[in-house]
C-alpha positions as a Markdown table, in Angstrom:
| # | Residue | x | y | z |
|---|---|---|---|---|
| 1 | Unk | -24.6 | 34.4 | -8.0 |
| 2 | Unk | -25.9 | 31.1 | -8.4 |
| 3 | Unk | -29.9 | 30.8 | -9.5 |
| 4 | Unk | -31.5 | 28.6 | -6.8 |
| 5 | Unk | -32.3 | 26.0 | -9.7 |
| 6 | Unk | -28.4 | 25.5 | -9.9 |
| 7 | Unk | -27.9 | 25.2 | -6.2 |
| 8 | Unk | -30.5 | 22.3 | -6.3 |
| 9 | Unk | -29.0 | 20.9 | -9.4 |
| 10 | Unk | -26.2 | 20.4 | -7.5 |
| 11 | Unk | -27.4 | 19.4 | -4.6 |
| 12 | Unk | -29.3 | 16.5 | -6.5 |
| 13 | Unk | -25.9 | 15.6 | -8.2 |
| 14 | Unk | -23.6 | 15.4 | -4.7 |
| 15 | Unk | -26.2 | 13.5 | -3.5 |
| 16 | Unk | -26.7 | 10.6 | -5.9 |
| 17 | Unk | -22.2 | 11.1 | -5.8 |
| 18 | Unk | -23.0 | 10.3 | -2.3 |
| 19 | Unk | -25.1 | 7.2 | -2.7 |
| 20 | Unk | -22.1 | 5.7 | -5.3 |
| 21 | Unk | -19.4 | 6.2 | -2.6 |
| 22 | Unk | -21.7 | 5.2 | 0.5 |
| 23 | Unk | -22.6 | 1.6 | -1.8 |
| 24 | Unk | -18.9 | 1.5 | -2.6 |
| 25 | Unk | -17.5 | 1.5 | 0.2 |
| 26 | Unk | -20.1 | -1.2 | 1.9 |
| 27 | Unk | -18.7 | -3.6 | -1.2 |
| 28 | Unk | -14.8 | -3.0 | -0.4 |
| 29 | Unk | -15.7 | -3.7 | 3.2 |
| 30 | Unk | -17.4 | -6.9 | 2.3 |
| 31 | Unk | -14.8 | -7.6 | 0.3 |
| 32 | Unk | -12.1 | -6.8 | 2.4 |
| 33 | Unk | -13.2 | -9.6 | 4.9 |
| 34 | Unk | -12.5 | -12.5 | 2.6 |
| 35 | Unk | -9.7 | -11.2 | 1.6 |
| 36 | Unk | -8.5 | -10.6 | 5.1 |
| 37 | Unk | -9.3 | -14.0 | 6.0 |
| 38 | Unk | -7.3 | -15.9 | 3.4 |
| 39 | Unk | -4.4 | -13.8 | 4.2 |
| 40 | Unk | -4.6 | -14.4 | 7.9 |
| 41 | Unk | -5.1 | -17.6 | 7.1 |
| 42 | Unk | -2.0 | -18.0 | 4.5 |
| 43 | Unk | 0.5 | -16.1 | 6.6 |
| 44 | Unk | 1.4 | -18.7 | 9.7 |
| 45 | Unk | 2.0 | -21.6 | 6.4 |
| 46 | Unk | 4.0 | -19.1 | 4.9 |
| 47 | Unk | 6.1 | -17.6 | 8.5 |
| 48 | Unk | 6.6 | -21.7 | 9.2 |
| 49 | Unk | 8.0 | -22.4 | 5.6 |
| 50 | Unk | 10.2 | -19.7 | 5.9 |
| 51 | Unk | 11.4 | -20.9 | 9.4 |
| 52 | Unk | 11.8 | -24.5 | 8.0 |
| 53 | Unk | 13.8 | -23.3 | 5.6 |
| 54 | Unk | 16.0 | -20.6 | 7.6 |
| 55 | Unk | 16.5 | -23.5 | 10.2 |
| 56 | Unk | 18.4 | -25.8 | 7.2 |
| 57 | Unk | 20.2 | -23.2 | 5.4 |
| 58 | Unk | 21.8 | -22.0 | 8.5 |
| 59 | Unk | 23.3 | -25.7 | 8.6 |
| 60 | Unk | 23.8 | -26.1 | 4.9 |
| 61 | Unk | 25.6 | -22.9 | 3.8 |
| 62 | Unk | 24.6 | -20.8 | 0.4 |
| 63 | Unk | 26.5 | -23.3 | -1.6 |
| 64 | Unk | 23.7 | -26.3 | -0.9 |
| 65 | Unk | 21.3 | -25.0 | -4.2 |
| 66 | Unk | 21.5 | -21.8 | -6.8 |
| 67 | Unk | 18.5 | -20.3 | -6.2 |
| 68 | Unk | 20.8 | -19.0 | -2.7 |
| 69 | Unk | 23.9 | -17.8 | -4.4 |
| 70 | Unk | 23.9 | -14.7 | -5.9 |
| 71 | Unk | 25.1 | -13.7 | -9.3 |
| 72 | Unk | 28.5 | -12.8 | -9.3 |
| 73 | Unk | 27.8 | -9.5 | -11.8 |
| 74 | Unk | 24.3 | -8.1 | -11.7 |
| 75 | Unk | 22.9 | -7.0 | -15.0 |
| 76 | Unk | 19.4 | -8.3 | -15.6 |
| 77 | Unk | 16.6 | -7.4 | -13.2 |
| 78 | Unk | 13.0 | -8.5 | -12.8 |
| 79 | Unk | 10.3 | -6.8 | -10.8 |
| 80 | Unk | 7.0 | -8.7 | -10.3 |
| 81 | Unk | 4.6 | -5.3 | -9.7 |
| 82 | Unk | 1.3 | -5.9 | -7.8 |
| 83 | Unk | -1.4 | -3.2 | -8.2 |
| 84 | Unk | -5.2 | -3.3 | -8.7 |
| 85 | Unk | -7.2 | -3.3 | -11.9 |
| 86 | Unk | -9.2 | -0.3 | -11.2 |
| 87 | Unk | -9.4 | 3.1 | -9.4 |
| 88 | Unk | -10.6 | 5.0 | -6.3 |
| 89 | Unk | -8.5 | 3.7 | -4.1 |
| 90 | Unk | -6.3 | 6.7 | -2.9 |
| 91 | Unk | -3.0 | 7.0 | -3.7 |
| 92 | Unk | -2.9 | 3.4 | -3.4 |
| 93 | Unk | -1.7 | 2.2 | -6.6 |
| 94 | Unk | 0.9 | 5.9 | -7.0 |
| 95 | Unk | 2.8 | 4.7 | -4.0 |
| 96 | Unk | 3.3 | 1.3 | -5.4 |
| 97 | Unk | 4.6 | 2.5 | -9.1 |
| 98 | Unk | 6.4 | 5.5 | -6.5 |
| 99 | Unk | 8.4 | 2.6 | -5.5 |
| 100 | Unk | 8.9 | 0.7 | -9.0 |
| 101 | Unk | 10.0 | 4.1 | -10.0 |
| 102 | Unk | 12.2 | 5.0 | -7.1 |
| 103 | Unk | 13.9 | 1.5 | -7.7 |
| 104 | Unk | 14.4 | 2.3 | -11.0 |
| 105 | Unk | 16.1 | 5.5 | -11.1 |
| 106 | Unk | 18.5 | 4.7 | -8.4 |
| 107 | Unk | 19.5 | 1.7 | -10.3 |
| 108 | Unk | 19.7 | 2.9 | -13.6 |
| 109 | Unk | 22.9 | 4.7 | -13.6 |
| 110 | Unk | 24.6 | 1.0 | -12.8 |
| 111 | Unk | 23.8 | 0.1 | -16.9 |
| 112 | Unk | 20.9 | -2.5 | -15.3 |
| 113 | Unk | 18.4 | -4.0 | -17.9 |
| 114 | Unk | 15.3 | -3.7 | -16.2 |
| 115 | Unk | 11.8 | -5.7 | -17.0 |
| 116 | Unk | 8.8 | -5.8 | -15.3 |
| 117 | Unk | 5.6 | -8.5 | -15.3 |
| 118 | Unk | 2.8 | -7.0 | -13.7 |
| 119 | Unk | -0.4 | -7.6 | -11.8 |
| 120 | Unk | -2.6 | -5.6 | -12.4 |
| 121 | Unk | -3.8 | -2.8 | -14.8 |
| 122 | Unk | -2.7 | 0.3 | -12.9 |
| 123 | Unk | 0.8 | -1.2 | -13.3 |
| 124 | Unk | 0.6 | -2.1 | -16.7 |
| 125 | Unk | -0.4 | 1.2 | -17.9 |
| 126 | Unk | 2.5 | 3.0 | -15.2 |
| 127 | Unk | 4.8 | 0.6 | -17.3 |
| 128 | Unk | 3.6 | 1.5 | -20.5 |
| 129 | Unk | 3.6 | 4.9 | -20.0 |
| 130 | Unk | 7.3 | 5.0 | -18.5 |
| 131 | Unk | 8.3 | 3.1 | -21.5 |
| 132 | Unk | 9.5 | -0.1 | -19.4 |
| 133 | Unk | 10.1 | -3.2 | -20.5 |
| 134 | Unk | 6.8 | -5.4 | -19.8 |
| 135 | Unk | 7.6 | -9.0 | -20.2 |
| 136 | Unk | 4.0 | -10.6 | -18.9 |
| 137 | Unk | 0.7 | -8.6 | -17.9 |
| 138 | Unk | -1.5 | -10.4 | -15.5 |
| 139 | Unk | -5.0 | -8.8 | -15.3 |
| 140 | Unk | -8.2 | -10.1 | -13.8 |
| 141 | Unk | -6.4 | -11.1 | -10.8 |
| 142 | Unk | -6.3 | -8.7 | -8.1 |
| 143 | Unk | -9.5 | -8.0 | -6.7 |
| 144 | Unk | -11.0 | -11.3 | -6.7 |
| 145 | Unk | -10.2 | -14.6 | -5.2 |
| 146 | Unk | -6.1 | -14.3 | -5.5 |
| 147 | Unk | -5.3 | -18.2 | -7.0 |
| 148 | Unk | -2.2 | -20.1 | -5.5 |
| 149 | Unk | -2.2 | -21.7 | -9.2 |
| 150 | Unk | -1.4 | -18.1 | -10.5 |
| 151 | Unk | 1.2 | -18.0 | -8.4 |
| 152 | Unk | 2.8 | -20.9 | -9.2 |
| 153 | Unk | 2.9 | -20.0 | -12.5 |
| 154 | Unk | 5.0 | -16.8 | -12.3 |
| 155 | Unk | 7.2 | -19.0 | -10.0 |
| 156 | Unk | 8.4 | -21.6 | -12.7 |
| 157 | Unk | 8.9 | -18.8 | -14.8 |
| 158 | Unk | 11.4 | -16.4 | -13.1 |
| 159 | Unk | 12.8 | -19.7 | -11.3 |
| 160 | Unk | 13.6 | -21.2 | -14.6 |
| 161 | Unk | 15.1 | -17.5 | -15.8 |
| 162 | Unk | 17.0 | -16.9 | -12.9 |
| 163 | Unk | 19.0 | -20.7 | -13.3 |
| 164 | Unk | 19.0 | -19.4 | -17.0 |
| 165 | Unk | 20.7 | -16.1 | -16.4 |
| 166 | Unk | 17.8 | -14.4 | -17.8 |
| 167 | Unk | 17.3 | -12.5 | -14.8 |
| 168 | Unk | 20.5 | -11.8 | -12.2 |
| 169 | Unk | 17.7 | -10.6 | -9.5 |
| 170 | Unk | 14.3 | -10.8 | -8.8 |
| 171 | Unk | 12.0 | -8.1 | -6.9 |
| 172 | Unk | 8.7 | -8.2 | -6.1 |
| 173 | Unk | 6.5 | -4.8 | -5.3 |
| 174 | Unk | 3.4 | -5.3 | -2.9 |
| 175 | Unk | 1.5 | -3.4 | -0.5 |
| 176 | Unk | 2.3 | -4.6 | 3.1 |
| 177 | Unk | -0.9 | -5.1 | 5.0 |
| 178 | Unk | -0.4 | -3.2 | 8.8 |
| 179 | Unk | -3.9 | -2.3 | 9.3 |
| 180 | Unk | -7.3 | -1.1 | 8.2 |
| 181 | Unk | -5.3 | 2.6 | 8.0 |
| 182 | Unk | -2.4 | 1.6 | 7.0 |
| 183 | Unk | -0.6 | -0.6 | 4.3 |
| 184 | Unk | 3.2 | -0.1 | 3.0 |
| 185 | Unk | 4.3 | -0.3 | -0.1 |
| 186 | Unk | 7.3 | -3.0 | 0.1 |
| 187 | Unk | 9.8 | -4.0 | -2.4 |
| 188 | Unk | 11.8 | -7.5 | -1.4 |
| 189 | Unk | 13.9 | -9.4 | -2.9 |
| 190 | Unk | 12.4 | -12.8 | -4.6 |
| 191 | Unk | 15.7 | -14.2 | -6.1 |
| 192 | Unk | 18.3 | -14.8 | -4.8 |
| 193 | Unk | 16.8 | -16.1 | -1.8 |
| 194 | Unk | 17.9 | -14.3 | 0.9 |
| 195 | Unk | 19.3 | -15.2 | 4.1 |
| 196 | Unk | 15.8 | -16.2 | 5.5 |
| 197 | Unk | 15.0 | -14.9 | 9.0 |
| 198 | Unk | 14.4 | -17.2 | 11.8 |
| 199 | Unk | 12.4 | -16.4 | 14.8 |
| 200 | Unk | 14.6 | -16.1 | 18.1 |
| 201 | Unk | 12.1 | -18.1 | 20.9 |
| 202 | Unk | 13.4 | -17.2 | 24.3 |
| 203 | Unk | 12.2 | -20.5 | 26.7 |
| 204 | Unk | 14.5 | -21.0 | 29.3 |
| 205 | Unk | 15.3 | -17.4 | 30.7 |
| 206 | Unk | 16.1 | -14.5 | 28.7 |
| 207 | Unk | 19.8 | -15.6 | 27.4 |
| 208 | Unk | 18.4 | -18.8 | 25.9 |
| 209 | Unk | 17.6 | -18.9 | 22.1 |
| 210 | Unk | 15.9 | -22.1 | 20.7 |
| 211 | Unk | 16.4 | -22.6 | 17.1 |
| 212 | Unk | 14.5 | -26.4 | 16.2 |
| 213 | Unk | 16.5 | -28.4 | 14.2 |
| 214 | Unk | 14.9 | -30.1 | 11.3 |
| 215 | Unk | 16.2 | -33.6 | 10.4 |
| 216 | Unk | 16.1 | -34.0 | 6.4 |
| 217 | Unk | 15.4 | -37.5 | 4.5 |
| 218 | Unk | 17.0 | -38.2 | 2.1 |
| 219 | Unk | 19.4 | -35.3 | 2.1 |
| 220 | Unk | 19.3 | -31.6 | 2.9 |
| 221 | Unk | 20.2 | -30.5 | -1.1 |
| 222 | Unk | 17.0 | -33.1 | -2.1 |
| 223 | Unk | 14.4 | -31.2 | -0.1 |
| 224 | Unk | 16.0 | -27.6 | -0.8 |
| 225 | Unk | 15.6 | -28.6 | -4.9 |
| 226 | Unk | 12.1 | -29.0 | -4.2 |
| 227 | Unk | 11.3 | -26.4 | -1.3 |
| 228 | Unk | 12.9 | -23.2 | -2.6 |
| 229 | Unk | 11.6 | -23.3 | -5.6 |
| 230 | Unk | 8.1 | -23.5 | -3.8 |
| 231 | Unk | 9.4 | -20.8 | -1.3 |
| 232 | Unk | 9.3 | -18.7 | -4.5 |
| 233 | Unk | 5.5 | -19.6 | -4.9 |
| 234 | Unk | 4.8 | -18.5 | -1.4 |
| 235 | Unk | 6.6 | -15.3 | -1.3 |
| 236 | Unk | 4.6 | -14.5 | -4.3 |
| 237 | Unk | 1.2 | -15.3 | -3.2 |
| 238 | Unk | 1.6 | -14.1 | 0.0 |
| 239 | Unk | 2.4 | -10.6 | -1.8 |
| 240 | Unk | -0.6 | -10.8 | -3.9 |
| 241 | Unk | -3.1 | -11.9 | -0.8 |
| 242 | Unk | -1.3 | -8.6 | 1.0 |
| 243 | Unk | -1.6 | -6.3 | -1.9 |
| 244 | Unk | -5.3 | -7.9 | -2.7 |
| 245 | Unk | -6.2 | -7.2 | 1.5 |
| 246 | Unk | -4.2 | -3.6 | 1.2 |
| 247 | Unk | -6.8 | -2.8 | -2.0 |
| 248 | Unk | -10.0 | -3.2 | -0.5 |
| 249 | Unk | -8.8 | -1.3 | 2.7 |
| 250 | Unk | -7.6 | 2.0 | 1.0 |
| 251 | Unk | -10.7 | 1.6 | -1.2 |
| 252 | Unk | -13.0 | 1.9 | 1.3 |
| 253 | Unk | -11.2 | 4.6 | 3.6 |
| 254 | Unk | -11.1 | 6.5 | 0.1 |
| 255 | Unk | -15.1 | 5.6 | -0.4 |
| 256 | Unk | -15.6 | 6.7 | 3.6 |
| 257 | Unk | -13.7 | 9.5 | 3.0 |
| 258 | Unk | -15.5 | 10.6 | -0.1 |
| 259 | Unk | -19.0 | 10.2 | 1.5 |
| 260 | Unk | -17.6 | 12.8 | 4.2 |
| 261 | Unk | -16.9 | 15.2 | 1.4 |
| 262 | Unk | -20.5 | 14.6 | 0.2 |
| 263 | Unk | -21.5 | 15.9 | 3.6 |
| 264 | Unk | -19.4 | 18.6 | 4.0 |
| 265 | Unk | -20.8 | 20.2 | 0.3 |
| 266 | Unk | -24.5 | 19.5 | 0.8 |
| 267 | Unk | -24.1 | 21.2 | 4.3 |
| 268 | Unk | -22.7 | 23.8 | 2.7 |
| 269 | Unk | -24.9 | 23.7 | -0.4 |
| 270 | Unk | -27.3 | 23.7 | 1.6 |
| 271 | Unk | -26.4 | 26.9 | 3.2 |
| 272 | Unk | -26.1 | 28.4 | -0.3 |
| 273 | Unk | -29.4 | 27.4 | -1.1 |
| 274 | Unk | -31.2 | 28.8 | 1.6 |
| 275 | Unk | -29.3 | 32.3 | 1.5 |
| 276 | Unk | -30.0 | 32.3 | -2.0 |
| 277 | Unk | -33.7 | 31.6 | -1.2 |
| 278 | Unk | -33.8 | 33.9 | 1.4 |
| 279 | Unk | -32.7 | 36.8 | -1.3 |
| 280 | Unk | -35.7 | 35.9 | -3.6 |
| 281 | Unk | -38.0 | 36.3 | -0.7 |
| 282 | Unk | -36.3 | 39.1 | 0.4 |
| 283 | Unk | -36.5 | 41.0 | -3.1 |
| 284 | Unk | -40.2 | 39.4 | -3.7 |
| 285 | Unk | -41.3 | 41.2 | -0.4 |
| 286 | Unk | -39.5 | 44.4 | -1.7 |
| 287 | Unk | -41.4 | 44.3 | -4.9 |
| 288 | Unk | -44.3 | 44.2 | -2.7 |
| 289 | Unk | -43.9 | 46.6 | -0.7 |
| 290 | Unk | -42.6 | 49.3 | -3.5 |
| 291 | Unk | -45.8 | 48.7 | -5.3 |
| 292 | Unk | -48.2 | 49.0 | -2.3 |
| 293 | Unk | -46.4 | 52.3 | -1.8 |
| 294 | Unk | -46.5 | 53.5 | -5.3 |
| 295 | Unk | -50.3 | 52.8 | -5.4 |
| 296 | Unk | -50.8 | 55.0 | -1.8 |
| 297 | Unk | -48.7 | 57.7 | -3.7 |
């Protein structure tokens, strides 16, 4: 049984674990605002781009730029994987490798040459230790103030590999933000663009769809050389602001729930500690008692 030194040893210890998660968790959710806020702010420029877009490729057909058509014989995939730099965070950063991974094996017995650049180091280290094919590691990134400028950078690059034929597709992984309980882990397809939703606005009565048309100077196949390529920018930076967001929320339900585990032991600590003292009373006051009877005897 435990002495009640230990028992208060550990008490002590849970405790100060306590403090850590309880100051951890107030950080993510400070955190979590900002990053909220830019991707509230980022997602109706990025839902309108994507409209602008859907609206003229709908009139111009896959055939107006590349970056649309897809390769004719897929060998050469890309997966841009967005994860966090550090820890305690749930199984936020498994489920987003789960995915890579998933991906991966159901695509492996097609021959594909698979590489990865990642955000992130929980996704470098997943890669490394998987043995894939890392072609860029971005670190520093996620967790702080997600750059637009880092973005673009990755953009030009798979952009200019995908006209190449360096890459035949292009996925991104990223952690859909629902809610403060829940974020998904997403894989979509970066390149080739894919047909690009529009949003179906019913005005007059409920049979009546309006699509706006978009009237392009100089030409349609001018603006797409200059848009999709952006498009790819977007997409990107919209995943990291989702995955950055999705971060600080499973952080701090994993610091909440942590702190709740702190109070469940010292309750129960404390129990320990006060049956345990309880005994040393208990035998003190038999000690006691035994010698005042041995000295009537």
């Amino acid at each position: 049984m435990a002495t009640l030194k230990d028992v208060q040893n550990k008490i002590q210890a849970v405790k100060k674990t306590k403090q850590i998660t309880k100051a951890m968790n107030m950080v993510a959710a400070s955190r979590l605002r900002g990053a909220q806020q830019n991707m509230d702010s980022f997602r109706p420029y990025a839902d309108k781009f994507a409209e602008v877009l859907g609206s003229l490729a709908e009139k111009s057909g896959d055939d107006a730029n590349p970056l649309l058509v897809p390769k004719e014989e897929v060998k050469k995939v890309h997966i841009i994987l967005c994860t966090s730099d550090r820890g305690l965070c749930g199984g936020f950063n498994a489920n987003l490798t789960a995915v890579a991974a998933n991906f991966v094996n159901d695509t492996k017995d097609n021959g594909l040459e698979i590489t990865f650049t990642c955000y992130g180091k929980k996704g470098r280290d997943f890669c490394r230790n998987t043995g894939y094919d890392i072609e860029e590691e971005i670190l520093g990134v996620m967790g702080n103030e997600v750059d637009f400028a880092r973005a673009s950078e990755t953009s030009k690059k798979i952009v200019e590999g995908f006209l190449d034929d360096t890459y035949d597709e292009v996925y991104v992984v990223l952690s859909e933000f629902i809610s403060m309980a829940k974020q998904i882990p997403t894989l979509k397809q970066v390149l080739p663009i894919p047909p690009i939703e529009t949003k179906e606005e019913s005005t007059i009565g409920d049979d009546f769809n309006y699509l706006p048309e978009h009237i392009c100077e100089p030409s349609t196949e001018g603006l797409f050389a200059d848009m999709l390529p952006r498009n790819v920018s977007v997409q990107i930076h919209r995943a990291l602001l989702e995955t950055n967001t999705s971060e600080h929320a499973a952080r701090m339900m994993a610091m909440d729930n942590a702190t709740q585990a702190c109070n469940d032991m010292l309750e129960n600590l404390t129990l320990a500690y006060n049956k345990a003292r309880q005994t040393a009373i208990t035998a003190e006051l038999m000690d006691i008692v035994g010698g005042a009877e041995a000295l009537k005897g």
